[in-house]
Residue frames relative to the residue before (quaternion, step in Angstrom):
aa qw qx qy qz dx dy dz
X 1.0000 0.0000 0.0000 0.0000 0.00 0.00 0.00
X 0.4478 -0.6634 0.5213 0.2961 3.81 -0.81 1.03
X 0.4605 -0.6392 0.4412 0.4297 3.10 -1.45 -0.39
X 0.5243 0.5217 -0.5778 0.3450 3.35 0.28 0.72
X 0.4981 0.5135 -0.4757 0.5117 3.81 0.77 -0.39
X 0.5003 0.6406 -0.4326 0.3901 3.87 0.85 -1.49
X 0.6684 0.5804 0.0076 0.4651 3.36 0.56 -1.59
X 0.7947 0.1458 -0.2420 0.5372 3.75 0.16 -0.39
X 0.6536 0.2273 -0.5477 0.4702 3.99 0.97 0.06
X 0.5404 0.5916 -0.4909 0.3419 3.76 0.07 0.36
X 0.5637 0.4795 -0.3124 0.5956 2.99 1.35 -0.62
X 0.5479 0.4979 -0.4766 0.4741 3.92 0.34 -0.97
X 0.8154 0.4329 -0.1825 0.3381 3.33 -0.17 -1.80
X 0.5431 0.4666 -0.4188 0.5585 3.95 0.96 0.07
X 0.8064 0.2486 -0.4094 0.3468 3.18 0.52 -1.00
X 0.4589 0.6572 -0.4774 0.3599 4.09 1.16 -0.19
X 0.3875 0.7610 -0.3195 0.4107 3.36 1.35 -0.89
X 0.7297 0.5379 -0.1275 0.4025 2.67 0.10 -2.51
X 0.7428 -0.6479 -0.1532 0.0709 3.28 0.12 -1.11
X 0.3969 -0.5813 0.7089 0.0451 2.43 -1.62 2.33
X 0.5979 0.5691 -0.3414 0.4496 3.77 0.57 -1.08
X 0.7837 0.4445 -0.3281 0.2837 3.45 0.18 -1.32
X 0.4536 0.6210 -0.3157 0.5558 3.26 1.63 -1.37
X 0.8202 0.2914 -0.3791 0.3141 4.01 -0.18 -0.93
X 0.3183 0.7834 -0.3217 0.4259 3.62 1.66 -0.79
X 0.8656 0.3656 -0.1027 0.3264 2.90 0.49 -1.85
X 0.3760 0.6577 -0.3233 0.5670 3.83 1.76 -1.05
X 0.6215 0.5343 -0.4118 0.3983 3.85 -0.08 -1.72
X 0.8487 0.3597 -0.2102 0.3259 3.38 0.05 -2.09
X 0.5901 0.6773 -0.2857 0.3338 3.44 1.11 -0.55
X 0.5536 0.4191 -0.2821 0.6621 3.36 1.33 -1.54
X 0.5047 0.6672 -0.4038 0.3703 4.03 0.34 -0.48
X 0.7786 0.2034 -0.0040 0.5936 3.24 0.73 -1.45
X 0.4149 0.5349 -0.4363 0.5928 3.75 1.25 0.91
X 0.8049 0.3754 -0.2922 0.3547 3.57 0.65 -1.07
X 0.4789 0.7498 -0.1865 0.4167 2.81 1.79 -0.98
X 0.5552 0.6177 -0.2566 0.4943 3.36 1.33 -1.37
X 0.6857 0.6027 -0.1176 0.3908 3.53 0.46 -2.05
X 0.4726 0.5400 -0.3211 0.6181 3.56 1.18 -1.05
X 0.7674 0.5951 -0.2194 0.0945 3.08 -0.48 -1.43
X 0.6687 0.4504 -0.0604 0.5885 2.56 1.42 -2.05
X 0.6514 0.5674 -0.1911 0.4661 3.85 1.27 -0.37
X 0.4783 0.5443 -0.2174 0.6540 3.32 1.90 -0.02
X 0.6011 0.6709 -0.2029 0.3839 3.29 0.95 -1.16
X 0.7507 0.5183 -0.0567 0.4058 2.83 0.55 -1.87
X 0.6428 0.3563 -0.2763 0.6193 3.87 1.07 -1.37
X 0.6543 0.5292 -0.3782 0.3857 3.55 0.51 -0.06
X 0.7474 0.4875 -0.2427 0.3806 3.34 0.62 -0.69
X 0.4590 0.6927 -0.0397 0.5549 2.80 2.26 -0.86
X 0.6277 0.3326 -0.2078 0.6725 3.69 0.92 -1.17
X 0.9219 0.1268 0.1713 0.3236 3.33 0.00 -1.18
X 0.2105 -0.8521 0.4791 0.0077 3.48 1.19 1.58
X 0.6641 0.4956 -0.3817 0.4094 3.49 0.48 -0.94
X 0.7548 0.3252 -0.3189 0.4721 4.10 0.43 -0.67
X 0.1676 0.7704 -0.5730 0.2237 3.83 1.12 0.72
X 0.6394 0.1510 -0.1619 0.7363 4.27 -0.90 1.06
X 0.5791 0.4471 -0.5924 0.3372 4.24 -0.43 -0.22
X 0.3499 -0.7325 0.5229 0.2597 3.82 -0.79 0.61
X 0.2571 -0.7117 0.6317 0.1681 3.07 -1.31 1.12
X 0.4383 -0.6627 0.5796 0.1811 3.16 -1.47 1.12
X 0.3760 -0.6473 0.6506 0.1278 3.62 -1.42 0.47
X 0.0041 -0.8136 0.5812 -0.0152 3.45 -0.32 1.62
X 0.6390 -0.5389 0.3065 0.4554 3.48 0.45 0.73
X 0.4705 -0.5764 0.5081 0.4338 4.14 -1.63 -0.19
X 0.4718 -0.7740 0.3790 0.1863 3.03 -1.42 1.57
X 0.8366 -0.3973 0.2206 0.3059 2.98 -1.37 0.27
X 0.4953 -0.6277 0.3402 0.4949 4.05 -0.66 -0.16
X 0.5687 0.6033 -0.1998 0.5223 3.27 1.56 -0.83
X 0.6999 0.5010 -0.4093 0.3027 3.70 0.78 -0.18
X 0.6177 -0.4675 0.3538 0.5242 4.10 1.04 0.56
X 0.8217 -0.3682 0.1497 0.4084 3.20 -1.31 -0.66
X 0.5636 0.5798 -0.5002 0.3097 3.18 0.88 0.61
X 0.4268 0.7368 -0.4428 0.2808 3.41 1.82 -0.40
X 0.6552 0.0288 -0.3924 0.6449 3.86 -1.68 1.45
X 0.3156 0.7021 -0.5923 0.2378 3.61 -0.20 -0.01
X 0.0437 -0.6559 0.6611 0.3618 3.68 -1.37 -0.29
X 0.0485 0.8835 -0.4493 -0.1232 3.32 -0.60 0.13
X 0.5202 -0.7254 0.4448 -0.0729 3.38 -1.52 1.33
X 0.0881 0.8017 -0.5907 -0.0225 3.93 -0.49 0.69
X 0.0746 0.7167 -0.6926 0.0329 2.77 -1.68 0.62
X 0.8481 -0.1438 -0.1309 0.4929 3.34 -0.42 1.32
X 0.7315 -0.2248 0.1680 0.6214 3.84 0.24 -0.80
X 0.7879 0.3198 -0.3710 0.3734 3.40 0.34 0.71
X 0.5965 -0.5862 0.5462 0.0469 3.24 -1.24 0.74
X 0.2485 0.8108 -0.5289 0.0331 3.61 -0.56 1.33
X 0.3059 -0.7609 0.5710 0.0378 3.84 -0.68 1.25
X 0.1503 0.8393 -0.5205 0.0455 3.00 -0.67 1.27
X 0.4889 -0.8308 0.2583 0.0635 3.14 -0.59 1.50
X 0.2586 -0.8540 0.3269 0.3114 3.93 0.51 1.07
X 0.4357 0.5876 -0.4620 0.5013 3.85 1.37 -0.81
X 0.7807 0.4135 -0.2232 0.4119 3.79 -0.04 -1.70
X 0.2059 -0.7660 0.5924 0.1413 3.94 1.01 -1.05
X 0.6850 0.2018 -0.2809 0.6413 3.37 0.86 0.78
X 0.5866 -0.5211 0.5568 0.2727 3.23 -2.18 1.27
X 0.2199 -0.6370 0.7335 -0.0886 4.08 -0.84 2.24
X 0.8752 0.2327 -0.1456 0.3985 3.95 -0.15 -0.27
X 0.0198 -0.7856 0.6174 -0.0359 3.72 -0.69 0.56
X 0.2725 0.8277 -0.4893 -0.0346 3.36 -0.92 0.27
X 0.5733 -0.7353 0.3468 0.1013 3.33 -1.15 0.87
X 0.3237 -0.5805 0.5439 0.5122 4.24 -0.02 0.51
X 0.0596 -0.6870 0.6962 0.1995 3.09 -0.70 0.10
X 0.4352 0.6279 -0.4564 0.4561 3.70 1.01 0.76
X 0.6031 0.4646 -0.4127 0.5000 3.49 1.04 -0.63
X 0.8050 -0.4598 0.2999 0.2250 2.69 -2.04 -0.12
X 0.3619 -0.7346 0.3366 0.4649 3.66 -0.04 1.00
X 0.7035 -0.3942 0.3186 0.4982 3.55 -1.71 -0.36
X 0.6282 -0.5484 0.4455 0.3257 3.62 -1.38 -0.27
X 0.8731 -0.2549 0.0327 0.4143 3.06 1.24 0.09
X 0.7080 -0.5034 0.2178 0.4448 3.75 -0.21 0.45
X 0.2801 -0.7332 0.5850 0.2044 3.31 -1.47 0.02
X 0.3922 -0.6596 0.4291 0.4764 3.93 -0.32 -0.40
X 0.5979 -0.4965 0.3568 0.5183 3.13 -0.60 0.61
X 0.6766 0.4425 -0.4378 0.3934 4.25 -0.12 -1.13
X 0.8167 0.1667 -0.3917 0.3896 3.79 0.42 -0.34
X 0.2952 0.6190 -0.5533 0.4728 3.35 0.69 0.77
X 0.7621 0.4558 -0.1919 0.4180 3.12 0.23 -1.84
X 0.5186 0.5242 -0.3332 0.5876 4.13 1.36 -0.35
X 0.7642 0.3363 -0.3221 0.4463 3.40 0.03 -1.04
X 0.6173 0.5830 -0.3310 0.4117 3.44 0.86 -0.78
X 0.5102 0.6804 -0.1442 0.5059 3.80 1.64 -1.04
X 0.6578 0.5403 -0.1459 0.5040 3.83 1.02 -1.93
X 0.8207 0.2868 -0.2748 0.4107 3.59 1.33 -1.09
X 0.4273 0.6966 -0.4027 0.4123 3.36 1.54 -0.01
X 0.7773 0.4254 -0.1863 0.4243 3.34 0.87 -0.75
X 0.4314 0.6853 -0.3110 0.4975 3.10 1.48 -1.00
X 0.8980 0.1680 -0.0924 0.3959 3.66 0.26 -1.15
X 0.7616 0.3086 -0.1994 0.5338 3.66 1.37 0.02
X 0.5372 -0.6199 0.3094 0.4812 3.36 1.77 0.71
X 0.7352 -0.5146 0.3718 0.2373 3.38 -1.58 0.36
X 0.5842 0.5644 -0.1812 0.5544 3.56 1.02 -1.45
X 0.7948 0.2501 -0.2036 0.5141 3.86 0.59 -0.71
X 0.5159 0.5106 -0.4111 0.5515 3.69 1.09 0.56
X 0.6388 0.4740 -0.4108 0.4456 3.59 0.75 -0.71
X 0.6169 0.6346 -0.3275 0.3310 3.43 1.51 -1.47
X 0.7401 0.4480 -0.2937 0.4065 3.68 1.12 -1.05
X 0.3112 -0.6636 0.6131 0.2947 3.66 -1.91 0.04
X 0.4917 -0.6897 0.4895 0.2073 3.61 -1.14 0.64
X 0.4183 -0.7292 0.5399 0.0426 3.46 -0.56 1.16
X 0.3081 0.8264 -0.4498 -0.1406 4.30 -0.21 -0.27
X 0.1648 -0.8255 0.5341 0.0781 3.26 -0.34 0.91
X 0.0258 -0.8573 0.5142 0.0012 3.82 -0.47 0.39
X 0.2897 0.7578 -0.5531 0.1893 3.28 -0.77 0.82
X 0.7897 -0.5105 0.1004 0.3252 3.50 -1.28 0.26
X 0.5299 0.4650 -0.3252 0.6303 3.47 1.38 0.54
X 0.6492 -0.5058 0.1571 0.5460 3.91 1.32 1.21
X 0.4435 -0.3594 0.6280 0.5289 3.62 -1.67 -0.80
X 0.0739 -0.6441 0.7554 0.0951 2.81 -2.68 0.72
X 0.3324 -0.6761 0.6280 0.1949 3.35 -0.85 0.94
X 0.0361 -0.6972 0.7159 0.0019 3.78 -1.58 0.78
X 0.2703 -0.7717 0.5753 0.0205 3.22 -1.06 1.76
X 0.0720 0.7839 -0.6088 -0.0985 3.53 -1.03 1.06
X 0.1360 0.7217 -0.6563 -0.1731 3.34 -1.41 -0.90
X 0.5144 -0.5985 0.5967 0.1455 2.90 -1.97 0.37
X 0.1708 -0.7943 0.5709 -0.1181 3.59 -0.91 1.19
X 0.8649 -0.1405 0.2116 0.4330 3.61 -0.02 0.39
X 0.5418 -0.6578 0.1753 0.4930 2.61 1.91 0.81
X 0.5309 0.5166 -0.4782 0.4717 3.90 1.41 0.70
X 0.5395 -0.5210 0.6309 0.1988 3.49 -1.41 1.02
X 0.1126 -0.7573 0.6432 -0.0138 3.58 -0.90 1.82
X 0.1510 0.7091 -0.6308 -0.2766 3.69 -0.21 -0.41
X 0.3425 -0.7357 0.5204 0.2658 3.50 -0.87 0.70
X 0.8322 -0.2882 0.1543 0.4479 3.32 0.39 -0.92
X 0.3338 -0.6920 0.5735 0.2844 3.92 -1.16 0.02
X 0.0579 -0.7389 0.6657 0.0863 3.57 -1.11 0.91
X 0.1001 -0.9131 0.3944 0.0264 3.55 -0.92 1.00
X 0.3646 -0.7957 0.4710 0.1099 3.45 0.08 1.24
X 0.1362 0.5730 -0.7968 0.1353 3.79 -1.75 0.42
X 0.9618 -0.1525 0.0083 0.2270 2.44 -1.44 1.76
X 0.6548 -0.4789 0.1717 0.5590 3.62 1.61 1.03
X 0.5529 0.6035 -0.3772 0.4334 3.49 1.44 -0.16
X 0.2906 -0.6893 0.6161 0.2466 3.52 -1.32 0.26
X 0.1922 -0.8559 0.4794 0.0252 3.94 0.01 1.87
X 0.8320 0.0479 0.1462 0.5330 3.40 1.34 -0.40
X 0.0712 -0.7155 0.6553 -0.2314 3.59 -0.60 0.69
X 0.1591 0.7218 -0.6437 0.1981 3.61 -0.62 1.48
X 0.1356 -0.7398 0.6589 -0.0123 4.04 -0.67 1.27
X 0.2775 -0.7088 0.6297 0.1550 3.15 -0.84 1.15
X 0.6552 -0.4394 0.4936 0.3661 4.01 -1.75 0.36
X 0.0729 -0.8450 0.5297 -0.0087 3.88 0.20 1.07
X 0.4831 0.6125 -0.5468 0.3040 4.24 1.82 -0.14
X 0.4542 -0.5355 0.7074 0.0809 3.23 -1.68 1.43
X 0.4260 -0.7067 0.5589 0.0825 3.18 -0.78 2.13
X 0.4913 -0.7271 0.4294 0.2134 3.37 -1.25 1.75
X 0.7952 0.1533 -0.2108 0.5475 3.83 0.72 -0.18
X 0.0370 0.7728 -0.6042 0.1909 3.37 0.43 1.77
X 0.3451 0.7776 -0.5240 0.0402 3.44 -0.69 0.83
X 0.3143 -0.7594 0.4510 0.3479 4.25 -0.34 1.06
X 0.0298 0.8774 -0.4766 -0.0470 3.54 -1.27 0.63
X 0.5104 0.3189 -0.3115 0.7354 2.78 2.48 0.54
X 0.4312 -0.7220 0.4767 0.2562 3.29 -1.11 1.51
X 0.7811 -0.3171 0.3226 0.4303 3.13 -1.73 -0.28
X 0.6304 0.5991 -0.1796 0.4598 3.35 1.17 -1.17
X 0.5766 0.4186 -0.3326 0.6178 3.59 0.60 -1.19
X 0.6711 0.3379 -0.5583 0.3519 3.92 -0.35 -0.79
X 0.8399 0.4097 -0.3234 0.1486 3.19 0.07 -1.55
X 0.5090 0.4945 -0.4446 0.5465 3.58 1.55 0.21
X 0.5775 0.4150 -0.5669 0.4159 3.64 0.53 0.03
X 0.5372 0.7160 -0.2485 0.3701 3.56 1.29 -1.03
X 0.6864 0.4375 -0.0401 0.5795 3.79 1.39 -0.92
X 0.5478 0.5995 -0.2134 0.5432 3.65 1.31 -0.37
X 0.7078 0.3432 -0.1978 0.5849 3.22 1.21 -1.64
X 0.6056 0.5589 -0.4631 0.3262 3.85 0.61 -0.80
X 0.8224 0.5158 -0.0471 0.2355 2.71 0.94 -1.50
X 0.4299 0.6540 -0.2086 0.5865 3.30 2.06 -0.70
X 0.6273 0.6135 -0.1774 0.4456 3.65 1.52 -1.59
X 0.7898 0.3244 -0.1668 0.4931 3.29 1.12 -1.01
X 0.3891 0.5849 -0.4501 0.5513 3.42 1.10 0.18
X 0.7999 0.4011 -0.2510 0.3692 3.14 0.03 -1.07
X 0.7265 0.4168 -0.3785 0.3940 3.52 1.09 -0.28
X 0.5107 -0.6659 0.2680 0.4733 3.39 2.09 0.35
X 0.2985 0.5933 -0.5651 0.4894 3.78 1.54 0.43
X 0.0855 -0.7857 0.6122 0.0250 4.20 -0.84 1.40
X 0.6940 0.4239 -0.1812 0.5530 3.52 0.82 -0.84
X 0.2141 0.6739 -0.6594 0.2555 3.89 -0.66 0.94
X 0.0126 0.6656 -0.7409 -0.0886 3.06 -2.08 0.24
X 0.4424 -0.6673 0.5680 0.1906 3.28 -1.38 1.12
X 0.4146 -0.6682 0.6100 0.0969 3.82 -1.14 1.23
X 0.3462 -0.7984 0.4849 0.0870 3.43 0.19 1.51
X 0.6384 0.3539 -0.4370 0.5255 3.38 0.97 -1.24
X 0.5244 0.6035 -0.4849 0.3544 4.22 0.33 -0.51
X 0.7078 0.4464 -0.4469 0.3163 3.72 -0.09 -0.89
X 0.1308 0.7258 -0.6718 0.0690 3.48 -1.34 0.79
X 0.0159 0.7850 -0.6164 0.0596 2.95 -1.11 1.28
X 0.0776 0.9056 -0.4052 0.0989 3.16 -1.28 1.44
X 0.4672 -0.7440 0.3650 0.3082 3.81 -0.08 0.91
X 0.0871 -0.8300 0.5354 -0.1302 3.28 -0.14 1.38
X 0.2500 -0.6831 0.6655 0.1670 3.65 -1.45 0.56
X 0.0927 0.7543 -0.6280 0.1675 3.22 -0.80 1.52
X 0.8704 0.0578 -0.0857 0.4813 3.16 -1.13 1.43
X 0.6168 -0.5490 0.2321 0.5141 3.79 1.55 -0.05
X 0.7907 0.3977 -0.2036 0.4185 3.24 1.63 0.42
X 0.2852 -0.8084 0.4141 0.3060 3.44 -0.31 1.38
X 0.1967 -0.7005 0.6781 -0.1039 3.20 -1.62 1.31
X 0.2385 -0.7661 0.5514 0.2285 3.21 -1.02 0.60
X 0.2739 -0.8199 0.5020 0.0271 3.42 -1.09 1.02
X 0.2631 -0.8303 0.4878 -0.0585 3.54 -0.32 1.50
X 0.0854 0.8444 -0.5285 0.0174 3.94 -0.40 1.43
X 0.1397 -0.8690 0.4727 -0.0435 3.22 -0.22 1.45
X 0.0679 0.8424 -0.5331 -0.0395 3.93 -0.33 0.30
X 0.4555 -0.7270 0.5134 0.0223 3.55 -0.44 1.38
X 0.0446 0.6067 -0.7642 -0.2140 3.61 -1.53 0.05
X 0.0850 -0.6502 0.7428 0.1352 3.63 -1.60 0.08
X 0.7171 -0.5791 0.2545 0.2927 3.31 -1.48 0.85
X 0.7768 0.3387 -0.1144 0.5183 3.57 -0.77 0.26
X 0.7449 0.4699 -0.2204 0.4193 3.59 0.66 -0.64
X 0.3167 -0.6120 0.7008 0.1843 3.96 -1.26 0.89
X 0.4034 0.4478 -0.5043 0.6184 3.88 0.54 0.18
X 0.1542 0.6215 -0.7680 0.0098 2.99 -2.34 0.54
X 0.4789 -0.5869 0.5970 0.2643 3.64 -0.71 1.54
X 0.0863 0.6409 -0.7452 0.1631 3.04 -1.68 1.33
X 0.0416 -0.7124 0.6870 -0.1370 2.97 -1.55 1.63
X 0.1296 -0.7999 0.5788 0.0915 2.39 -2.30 1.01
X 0.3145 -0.8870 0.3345 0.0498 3.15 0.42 1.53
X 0.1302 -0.8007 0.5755 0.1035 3.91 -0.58 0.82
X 0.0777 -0.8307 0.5508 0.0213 3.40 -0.72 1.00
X 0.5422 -0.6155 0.4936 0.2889 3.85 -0.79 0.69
X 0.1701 -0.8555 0.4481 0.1960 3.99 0.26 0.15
X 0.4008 0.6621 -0.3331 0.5386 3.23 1.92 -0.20
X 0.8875 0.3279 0.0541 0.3192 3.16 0.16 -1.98
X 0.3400 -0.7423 0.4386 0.3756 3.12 1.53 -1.19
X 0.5331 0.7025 -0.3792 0.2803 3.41 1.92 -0.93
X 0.4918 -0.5223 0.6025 0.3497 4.24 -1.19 0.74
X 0.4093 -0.6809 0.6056 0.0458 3.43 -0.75 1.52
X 0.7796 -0.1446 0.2030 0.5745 3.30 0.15 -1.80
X 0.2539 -0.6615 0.6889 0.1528 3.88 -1.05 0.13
X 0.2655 -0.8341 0.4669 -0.1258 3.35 0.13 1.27
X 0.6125 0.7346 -0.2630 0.1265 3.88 0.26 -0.34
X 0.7430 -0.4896 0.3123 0.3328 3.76 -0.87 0.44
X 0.6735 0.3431 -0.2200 0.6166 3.99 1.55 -0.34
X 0.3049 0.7092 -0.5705 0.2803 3.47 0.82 0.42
């Protein structure tokens, strides 16, 4: 073969190269601007939902927030009119909402049951039906509005999914916690073993702070399997008296249920 043929399949084969690349380049940006789409239409929805009235209002795309910015940090996050939507790419669904709470409030209450519905519509809306039926509703009410708190039980772990918070018929907030149920969950330190690891650490804790004389409040101790951050942990609440003192050392002690290993040491003398 001469060298020009040399030359024209090298040339062929750079440009097939060429584009093979361009062709994937090009797929990437597409599914890009597919997911992007999906988002969108998933923004929509909790919007239209929170806030029927700004239904068709464009929502603007304000880029993913900072680490420093609370719970909206890795976040992407969306506006439309007074509110504020964060949508999370691990979770693939809008976990955070917020309200100016500079604007103008609502025009008036709601009753608490259709609150407590609408508040329901978004529970499902963003963690599917089947795991809304799964949860109970919590209401707490006081002079900064009514807040509804979603739990459930799984395999005998405490989930709380999320908290949706109302003012004055408005929806001010709306936080969903990470509710995936870790694929190789399994308990090998009982309830019992934790809560004596749970007393060891208080108690090791309070030595060290040179406090010798305590008693543990028996009715105080609570211990419960909990799903935090996508992992179930057991949590240990322990509340102490010591002589002479109206103070009383309280802890809340995470324990690995796998390992047994002291997660966190939680307490009031930190």
């Amino acid at each position: 073969m001469n060298t020009k043929k040399w030359i024209g399949l090298g040339a062929a084969v750079l440009a097939a190269v060429f584009l093979f690349l361009l062709g994937i380049n090009l797929f990437f940006r597409l599914r890009e601007k597919e997911d992007g789409a999906v988002i969108l239409q998933k923004v929509e929805a909790v919007r239209d939902l929170v806030a029927p009235e700004l239904k068709g209002e464009p929502i603007e795309y304000k880029g993913i927030q900072a680490a420093q910015s609370g719970t909206g940090s890795g976040r992407k996050k969306y506006s439309c009119g007074d509110y504020s939507f964060f949508y999370d790419p691990s979770e693939k669904e809008v976990m955070y909402i917020l309200h100016d709470t500079k604007s103008p409030a609502g025009k008036g209450g709601s009753a608490a049951d259709t609150l407590r519905e609408r508040a329901r519509a978004l529970l499902a809306l963003i963690k599917g039906q089947t795991f809304a039926d799964l949860c109970t509703v919590r209401t707490e009410t006081g002079a900064a509005g009514t807040s509804f708190y979603f739990d459930c039980e799984i395999q005998g772990v405490q989930v709380s999914a999320g908290c949706v918070d109302y003012c004055d018929g408005v929806l001010v907030s709306a936080v969903f916690q990470d509710t995936g149920f870790p694929d190789n969950f399994r308990i090998s330190v009982s309830k019992e073993e934790a809560l004596e690891i749970a007393e060891k650490t208080a108690e090791a804790f309070l030595e060290k702070k040179d406090i010798r004389q305590y008693s543990l409040i028996d009715d105080s101790v609570n211990v419960t399997l909990r799903l935090i951050r996508s992992e179930a942990v057991y949590v240990c609440e322990l509340l102490y008296t010591v002589p002479e003192g109206v103070w009383m050392p309280y802890f809340s002690i995470t324990i690995d249920p796998q390992s047994g290993k002291v997660i966190e040491n939680a307490n009031n003398m930190t």
